[in-house]
C-alpha positions as YAML, in Angstrom:
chain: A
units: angstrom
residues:
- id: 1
  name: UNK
  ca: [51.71, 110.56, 155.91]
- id: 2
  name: UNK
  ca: [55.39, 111.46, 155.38]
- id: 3
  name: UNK
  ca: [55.53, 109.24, 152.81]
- id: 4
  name: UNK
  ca: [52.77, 111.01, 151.01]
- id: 5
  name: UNK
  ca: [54.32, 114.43, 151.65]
- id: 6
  name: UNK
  ca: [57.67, 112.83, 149.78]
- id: 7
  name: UNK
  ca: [55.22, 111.77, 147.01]
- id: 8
  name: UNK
  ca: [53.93, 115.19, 146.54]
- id: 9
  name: UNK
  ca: [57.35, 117.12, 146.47]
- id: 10
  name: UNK
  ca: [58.96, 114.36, 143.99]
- id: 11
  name: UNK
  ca: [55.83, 114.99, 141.76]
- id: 12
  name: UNK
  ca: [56.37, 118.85, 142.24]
- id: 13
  name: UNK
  ca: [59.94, 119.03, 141.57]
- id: 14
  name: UNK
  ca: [59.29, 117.15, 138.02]
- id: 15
  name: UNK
  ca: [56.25, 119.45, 137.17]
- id: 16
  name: UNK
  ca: [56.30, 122.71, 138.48]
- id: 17
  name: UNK
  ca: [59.74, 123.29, 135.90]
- id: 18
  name: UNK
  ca: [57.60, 121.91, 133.06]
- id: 19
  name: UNK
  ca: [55.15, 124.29, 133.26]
- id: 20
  name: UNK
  ca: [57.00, 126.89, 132.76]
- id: 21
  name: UNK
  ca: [59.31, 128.73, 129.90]
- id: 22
  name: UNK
  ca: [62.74, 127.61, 131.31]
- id: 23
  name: UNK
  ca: [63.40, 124.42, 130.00]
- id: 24
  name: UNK
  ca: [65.93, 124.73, 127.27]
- id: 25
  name: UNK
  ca: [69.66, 125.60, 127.48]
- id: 26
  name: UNK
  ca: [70.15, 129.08, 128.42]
- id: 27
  name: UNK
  ca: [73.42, 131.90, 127.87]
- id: 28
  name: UNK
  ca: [75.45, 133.25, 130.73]
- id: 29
  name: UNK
  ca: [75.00, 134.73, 133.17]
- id: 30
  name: UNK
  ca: [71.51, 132.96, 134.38]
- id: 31
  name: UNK
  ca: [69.96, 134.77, 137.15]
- id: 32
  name: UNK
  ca: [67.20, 133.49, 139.49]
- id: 33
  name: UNK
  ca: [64.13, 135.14, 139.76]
- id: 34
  name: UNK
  ca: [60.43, 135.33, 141.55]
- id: 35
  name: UNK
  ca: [59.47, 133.49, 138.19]
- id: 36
  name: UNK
  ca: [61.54, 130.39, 138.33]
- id: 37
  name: UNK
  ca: [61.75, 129.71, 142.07]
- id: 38
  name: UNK
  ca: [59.81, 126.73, 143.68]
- id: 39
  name: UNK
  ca: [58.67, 126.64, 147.13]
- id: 40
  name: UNK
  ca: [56.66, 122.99, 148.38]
- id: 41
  name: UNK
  ca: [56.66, 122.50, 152.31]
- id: 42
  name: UNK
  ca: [59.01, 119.59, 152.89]
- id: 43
  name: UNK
  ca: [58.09, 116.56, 154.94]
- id: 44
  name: UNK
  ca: [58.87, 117.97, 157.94]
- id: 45
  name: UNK
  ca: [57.03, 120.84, 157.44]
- id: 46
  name: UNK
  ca: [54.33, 119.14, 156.78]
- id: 47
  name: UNK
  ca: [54.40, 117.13, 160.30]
- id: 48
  name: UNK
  ca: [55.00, 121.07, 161.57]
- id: 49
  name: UNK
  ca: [51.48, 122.03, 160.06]
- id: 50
  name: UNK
  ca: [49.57, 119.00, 161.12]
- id: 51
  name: UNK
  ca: [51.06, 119.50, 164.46]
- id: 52
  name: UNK
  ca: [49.86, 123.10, 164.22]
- id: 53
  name: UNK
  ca: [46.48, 122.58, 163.45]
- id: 54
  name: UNK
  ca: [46.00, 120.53, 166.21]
- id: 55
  name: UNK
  ca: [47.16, 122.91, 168.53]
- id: 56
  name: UNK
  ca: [44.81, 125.35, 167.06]
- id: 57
  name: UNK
  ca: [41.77, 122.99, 167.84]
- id: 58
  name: UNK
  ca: [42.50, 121.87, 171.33]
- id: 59
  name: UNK
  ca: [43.70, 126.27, 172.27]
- id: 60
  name: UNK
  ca: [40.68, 127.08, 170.57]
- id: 61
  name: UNK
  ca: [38.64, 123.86, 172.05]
- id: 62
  name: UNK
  ca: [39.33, 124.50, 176.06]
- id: 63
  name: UNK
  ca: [39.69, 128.59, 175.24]
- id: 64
  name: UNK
  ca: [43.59, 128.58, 176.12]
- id: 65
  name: UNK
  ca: [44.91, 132.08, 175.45]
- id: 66
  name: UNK
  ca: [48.26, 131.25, 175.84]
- id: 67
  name: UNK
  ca: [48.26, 128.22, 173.44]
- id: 68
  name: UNK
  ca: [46.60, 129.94, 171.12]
- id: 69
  name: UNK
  ca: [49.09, 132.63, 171.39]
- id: 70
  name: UNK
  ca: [52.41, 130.02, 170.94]
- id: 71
  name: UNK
  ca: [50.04, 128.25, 167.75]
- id: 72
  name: UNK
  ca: [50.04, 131.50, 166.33]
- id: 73
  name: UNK
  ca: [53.79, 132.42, 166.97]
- id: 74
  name: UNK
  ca: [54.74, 129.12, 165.51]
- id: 75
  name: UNK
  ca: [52.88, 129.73, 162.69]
- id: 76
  name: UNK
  ca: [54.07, 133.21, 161.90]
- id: 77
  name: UNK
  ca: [57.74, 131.70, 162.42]
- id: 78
  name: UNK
  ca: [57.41, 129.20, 159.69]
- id: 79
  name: UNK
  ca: [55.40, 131.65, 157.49]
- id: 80
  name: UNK
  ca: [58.33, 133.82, 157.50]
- id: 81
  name: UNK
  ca: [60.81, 130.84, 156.99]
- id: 82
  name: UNK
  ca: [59.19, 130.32, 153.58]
- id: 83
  name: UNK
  ca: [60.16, 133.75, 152.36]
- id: 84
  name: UNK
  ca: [63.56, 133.27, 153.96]
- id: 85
  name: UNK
  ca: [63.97, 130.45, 151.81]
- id: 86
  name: UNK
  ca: [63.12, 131.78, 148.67]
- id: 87
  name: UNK
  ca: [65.16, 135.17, 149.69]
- id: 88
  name: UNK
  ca: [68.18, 132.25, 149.82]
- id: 89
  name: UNK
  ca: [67.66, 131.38, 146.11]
- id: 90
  name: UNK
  ca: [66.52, 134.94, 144.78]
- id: 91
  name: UNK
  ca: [69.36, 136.98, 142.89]
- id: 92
  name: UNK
  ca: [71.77, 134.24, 142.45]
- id: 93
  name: UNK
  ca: [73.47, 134.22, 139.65]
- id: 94
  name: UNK
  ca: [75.48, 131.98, 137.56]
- id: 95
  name: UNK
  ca: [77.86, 133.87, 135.91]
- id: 96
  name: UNK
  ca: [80.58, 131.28, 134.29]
- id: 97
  name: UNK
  ca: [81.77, 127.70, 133.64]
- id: 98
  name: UNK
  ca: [85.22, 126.40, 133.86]
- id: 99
  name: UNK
  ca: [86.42, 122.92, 132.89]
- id: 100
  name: UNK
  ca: [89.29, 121.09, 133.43]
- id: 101
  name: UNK
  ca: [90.69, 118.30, 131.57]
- id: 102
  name: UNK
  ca: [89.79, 114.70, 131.82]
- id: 103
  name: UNK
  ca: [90.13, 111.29, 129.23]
- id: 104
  name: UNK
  ca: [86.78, 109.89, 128.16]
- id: 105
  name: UNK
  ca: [85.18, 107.16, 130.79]
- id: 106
  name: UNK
  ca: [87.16, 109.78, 133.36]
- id: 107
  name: UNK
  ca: [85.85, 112.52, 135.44]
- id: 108
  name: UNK
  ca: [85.64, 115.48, 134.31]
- id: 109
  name: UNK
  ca: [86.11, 118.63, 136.99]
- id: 110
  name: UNK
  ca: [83.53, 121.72, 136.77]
- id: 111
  name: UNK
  ca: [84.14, 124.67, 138.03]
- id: 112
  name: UNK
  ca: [80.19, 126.78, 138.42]
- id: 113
  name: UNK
  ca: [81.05, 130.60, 139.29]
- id: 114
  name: UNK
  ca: [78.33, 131.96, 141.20]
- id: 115
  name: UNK
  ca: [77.57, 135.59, 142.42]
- id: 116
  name: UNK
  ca: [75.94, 137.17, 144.62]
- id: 117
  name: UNK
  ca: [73.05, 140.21, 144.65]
- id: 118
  name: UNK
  ca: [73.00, 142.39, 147.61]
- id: 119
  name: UNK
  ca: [71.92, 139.94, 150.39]
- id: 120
  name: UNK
  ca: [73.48, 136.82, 151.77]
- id: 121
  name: UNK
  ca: [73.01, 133.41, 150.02]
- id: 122
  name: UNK
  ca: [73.04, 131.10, 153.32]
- id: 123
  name: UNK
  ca: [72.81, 127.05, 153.15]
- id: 124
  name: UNK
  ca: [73.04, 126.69, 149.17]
- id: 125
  name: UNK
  ca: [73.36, 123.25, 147.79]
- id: 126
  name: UNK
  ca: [73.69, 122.17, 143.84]
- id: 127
  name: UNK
  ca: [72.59, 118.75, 142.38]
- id: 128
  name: UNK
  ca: [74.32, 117.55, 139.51]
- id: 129
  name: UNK
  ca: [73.83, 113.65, 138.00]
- id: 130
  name: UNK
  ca: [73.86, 112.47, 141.59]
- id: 131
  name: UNK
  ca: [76.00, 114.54, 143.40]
- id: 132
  name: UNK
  ca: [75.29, 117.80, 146.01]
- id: 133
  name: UNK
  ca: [77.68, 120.22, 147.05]
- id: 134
  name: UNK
  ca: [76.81, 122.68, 149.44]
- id: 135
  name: UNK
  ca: [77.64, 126.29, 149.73]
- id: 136
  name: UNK
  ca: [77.23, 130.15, 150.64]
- id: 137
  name: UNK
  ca: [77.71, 133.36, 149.06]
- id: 138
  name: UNK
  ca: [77.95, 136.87, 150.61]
- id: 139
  name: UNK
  ca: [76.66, 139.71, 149.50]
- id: 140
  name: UNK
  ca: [78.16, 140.45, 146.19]
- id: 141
  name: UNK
  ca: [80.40, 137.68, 146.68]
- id: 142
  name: UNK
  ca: [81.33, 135.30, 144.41]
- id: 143
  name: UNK
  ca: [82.01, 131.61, 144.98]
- id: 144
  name: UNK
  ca: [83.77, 128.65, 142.94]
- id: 145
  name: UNK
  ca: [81.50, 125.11, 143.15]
- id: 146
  name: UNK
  ca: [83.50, 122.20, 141.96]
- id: 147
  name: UNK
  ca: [81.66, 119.32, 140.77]
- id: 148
  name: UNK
  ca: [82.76, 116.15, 138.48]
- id: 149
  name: UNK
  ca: [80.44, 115.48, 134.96]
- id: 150
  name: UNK
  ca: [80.86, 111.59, 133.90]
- id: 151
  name: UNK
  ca: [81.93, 111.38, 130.66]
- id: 152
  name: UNK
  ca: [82.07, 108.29, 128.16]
- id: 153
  name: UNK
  ca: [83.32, 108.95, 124.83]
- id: 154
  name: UNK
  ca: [85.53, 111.97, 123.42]
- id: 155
  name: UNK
  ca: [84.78, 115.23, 122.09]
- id: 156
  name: UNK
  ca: [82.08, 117.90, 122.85]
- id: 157
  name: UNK
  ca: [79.81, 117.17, 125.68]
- id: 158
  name: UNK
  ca: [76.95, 119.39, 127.03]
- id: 159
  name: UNK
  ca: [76.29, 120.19, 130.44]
- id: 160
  name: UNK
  ca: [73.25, 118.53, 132.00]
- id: 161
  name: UNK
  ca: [70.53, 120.26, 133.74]
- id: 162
  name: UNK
  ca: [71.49, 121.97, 137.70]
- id: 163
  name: UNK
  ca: [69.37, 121.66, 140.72]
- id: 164
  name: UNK
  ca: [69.94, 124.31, 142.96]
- id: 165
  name: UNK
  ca: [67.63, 124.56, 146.10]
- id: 166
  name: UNK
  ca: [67.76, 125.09, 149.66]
- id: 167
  name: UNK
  ca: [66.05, 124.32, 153.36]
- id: 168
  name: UNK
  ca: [67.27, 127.33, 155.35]
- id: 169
  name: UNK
  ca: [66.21, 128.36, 157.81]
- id: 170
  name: UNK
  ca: [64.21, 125.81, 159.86]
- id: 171
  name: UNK
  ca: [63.80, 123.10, 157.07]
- id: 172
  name: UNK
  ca: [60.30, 123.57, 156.48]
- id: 173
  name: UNK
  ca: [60.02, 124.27, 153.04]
- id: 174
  name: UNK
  ca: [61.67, 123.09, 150.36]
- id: 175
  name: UNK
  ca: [62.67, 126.02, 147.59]
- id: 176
  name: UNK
  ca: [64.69, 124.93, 144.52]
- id: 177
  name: UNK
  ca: [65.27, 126.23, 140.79]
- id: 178
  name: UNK
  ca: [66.76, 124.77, 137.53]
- id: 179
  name: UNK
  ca: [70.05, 125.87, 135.31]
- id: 180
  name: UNK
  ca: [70.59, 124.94, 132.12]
- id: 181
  name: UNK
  ca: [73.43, 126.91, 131.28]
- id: 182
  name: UNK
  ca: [74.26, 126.58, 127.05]
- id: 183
  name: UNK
  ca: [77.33, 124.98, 127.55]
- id: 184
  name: UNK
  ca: [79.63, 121.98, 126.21]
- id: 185
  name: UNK
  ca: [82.58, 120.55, 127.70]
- id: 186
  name: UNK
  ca: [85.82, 119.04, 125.60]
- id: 187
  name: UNK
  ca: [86.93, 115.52, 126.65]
- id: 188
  name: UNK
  ca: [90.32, 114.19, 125.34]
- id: 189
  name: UNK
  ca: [90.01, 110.36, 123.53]
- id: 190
  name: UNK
  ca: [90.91, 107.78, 125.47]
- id: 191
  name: UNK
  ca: [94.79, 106.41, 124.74]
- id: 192
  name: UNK
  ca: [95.31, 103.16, 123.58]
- id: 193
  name: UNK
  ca: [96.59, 100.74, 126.89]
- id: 194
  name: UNK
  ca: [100.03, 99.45, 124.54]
- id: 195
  name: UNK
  ca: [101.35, 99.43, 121.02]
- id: 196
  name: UNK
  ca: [104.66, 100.37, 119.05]
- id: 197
  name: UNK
  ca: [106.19, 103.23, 119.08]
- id: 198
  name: UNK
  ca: [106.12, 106.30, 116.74]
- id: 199
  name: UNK
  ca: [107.90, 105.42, 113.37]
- id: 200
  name: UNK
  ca: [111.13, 106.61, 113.45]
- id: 201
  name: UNK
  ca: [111.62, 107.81, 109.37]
- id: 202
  name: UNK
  ca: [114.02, 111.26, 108.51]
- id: 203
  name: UNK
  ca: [112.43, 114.02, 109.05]
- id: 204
  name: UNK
  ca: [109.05, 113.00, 109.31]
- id: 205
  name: UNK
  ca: [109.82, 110.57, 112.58]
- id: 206
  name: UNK
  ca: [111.71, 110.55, 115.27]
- id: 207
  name: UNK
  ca: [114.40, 113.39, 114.75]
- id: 208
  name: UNK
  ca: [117.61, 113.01, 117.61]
- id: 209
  name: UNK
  ca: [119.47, 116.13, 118.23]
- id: 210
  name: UNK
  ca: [122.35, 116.72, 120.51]
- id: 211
  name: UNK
  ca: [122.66, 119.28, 123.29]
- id: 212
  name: UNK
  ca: [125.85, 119.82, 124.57]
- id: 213
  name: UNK
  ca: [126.13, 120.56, 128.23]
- id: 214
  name: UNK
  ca: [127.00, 123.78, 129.27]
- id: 215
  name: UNK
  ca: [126.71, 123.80, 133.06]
- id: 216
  name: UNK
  ca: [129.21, 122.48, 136.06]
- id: 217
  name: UNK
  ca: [128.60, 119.59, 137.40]
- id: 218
  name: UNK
  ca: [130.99, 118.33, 139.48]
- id: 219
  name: UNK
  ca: [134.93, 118.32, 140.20]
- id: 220
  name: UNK
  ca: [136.85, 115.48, 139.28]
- id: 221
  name: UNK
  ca: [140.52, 113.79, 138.91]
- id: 222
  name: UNK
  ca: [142.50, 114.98, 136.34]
- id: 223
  name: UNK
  ca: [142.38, 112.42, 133.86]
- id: 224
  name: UNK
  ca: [145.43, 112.14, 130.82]
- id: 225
  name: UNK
  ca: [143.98, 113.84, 127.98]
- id: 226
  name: UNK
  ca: [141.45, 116.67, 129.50]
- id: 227
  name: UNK
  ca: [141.78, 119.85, 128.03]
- id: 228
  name: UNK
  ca: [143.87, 122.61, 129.75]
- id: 229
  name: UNK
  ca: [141.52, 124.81, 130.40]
- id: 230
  name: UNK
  ca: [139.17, 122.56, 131.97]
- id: 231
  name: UNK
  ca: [141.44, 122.39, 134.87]
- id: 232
  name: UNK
  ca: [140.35, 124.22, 138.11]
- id: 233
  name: UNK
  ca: [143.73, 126.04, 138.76]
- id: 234
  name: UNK
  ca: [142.24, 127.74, 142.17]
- id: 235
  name: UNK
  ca: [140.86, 124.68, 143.82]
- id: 236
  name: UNK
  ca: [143.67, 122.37, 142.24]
- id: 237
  name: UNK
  ca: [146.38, 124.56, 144.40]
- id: 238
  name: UNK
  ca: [144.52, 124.24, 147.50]
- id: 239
  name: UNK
  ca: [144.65, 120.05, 146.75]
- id: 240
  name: UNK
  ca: [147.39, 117.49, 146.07]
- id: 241
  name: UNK
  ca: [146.45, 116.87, 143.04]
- id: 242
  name: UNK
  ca: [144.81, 118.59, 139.68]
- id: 243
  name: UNK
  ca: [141.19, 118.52, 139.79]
- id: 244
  name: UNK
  ca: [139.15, 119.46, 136.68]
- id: 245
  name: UNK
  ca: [136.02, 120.77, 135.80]
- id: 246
  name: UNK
  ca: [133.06, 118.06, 135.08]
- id: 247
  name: UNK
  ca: [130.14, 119.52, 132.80]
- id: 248
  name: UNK
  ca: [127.03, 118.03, 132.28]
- id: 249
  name: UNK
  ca: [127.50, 115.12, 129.81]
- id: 250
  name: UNK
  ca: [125.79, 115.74, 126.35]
- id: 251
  name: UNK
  ca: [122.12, 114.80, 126.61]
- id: 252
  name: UNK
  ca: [120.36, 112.71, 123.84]
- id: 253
  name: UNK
  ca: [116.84, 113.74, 123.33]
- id: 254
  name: UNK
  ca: [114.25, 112.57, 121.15]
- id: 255
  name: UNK
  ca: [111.36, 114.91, 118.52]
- id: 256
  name: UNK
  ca: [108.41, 112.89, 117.47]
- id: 257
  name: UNK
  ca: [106.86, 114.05, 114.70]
- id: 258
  name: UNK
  ca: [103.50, 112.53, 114.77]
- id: 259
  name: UNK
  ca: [101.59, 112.26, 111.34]
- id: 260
  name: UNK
  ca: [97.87, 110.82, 111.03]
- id: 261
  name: UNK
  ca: [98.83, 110.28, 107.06]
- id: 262
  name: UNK
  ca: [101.52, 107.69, 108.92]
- id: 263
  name: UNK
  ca: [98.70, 105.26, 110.52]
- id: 264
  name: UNK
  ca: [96.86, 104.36, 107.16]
- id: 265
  name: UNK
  ca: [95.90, 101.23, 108.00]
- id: 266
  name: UNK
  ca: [93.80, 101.55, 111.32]
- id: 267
  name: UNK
  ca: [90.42, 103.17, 111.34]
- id: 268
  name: UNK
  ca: [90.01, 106.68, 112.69]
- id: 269
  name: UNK
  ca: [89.06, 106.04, 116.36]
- id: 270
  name: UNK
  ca: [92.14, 103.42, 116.54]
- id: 271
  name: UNK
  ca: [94.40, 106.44, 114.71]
- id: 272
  name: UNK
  ca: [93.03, 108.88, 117.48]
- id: 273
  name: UNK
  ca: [93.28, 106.10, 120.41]
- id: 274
  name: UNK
  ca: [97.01, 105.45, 118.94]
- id: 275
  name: UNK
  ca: [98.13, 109.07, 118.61]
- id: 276
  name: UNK
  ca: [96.96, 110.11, 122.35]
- id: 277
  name: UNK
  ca: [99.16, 107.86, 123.56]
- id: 278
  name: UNK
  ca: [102.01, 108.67, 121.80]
- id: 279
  name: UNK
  ca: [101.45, 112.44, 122.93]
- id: 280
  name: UNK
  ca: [100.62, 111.24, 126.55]
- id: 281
  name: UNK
  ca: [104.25, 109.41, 126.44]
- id: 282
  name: UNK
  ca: [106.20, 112.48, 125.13]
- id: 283
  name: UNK
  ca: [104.99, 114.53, 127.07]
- id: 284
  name: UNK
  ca: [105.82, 112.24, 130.23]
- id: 285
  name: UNK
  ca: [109.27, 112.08, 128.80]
- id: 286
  name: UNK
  ca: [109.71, 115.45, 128.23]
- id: 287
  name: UNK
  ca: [110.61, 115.28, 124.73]
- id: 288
  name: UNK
  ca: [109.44, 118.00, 121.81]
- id: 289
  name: UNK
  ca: [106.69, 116.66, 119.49]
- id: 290
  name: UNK
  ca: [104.30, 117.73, 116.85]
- id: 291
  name: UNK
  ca: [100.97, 116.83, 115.09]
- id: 292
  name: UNK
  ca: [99.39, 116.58, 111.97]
- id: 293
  name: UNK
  ca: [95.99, 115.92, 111.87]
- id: 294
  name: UNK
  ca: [93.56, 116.41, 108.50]
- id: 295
  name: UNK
  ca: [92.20, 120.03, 109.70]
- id: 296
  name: UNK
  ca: [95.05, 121.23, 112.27]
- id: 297
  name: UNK
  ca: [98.94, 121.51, 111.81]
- id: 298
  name: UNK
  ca: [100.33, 121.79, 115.18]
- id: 299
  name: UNK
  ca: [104.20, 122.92, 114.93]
- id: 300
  name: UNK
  ca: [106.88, 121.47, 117.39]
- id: 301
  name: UNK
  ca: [106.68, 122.34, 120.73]
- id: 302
  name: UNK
  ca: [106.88, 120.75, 124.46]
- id: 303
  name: UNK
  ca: [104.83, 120.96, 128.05]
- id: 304
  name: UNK
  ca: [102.09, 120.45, 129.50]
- id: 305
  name: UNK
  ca: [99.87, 123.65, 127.42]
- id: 306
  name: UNK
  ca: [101.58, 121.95, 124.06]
- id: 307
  name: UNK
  ca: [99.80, 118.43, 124.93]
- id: 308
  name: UNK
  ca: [96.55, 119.58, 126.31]
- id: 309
  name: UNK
  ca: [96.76, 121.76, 122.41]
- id: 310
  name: UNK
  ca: [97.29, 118.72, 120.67]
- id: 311
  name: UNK
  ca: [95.07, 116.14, 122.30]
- id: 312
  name: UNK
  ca: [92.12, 119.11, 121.84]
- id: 313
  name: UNK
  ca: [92.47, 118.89, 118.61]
- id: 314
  name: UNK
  ca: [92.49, 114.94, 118.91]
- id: 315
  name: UNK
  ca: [88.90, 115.74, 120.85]
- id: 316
  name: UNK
  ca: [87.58, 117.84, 118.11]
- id: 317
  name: UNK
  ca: [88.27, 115.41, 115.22]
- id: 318
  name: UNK
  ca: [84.82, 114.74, 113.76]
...
């Protein structure tokens, strides 16, 4: 029997949506309405309604009032659970998508921002490729659902298709609706595991430039030869001996200048694989870098916004 029930609500879940005008990608902010909620008893409430009915027969069979009077309580209880759960689902609205970043073959994190109308949202749960994460909104709240989207190759990705239902109150019914929102996701390409490094030519290579350090370090010794006014006259008089000041030792730094016109001979996917990681190790070791790419000239710059800039634009390479 239960397993018939399950039967029923798989088929349900897969029809009900097709039936109806909702099933391409829709614009922000998707609300849910009377129109596109579900409602199909769940297995237990199925086993709740069987075991109903029989109490109604065997109350009404041997004329027991106060059977008859708990079937009929029971019944009005899970009648009014049904419209509880739909209440759950009714007026909630998705009103934005935030990504994060991730490299193809990686996780990707979501971030679904979801509002409130002006009741509670109690016992909310969202299916996405396989995964469920549960949550509640207050009235006119909002609320931040994280989930990961699997990704396998670079560039533009769209979101799939959201389940959101719930089982609140009792667990009776089963209420549930479908999001599409009209929405695509960047993914960065996938770096290249080893290789040489970036080609070190003039200008159009590695560039070294020298920064000369400015701030105290340390004191030290007075070495034969250090300038005058290096010495630390104050602290030196309060000591044996001259001490002198120590500044930061000039600091040798590196600027890649990374061309795609300088990779000629590997196709473009080996060019883009190639290029990430040269980014992905600059920006590990801090050092200033730039891109060319056929469509996008990205100047000199450094950090963490510079690199997610450049390997975007390594994403949207066609």
């Amino acid at each position: 029997m239960l397993a018939t029930l399950r039967r029923a609500q798989a088929w349900a879940e897969r029809r009900l949506p097709a039936l109806t005008r909702y099933k391409r990608p829709e614009s922000l902010p998707i609300v849910l309405h009377r129109r596109r909620i579900y409602i199909v008893p769940s297995a237990f409430g199925g086993g709740f309604t069987v075991l109903l009915l029989v109490m109604l027969m065997g109350s009404l069979n041997y004329t027991n009032n106060a059977a008859l009077l708990l079937t009929c309580a029971l019944g009005s209880a899970g009648t009014a659970s049904m419209l509880v759960a739909f209440r759950s689902l009714n007026g909630l609205r998705l009103t934005g998508v935030r990504q994060g970043h991730a490299i193809a073959g990686e996780p990707l994190s979501l971030q679904l921002v979801f509002g409130g109308s002006d009741h509670a949202h109690p016992s909310l749960h969202a299916d996405m490729e396989g995964q469920t994460e549960s949550f509640a909104l207050a009235a006119h709240g909002d609320r931040l659902v994280t989930m990961d989207l699997a990704t396998s190759r670079r560039g533009w990705q769209r979101l799939p298709r959201i389940k959101l239902w719930t089982q609140w109150p009792l667990g009776l019914f089963h209420a549930w609706s479908w999001i599409h929102p009209d929405q695509a996701v960047l993914v960065w390409p996938r770096p290249e595991t080893g290789g040489p490094p970036p080609f070190a030519s003039g200008e159009q290579g590695q560039r070294q430039r020298l920064h000369q350090g400015e701030d105290l370090a340390a004191l030290r010794d007075y070495r034969p030869g250090d300038p005058p006014r290096h010495i630390a006259w104050k602290t030196s008089a309060r000591h044996d001996q001259l001490l002198v000041k120590d500044f930061e030792q000039p600091e040798l730094r590196e600027e890649w200048r990374l061309d795609w016109r300088h990779l000629p001979q590997l196709a473009p996917e080996a060019r883009i694989a190639r290029l990430a990681r040269w980014l992905g190790e600059a920006e590990s070791a801090g050092r200033a870098f730039s891109l060319w790419l056929p469509d996008e000239d990205i100047g000199l710059g450094s950090g963490r916004s510079h690199y997610a800039r450049c390997m975007n634009a390594l994403a949207r390479l066609p």
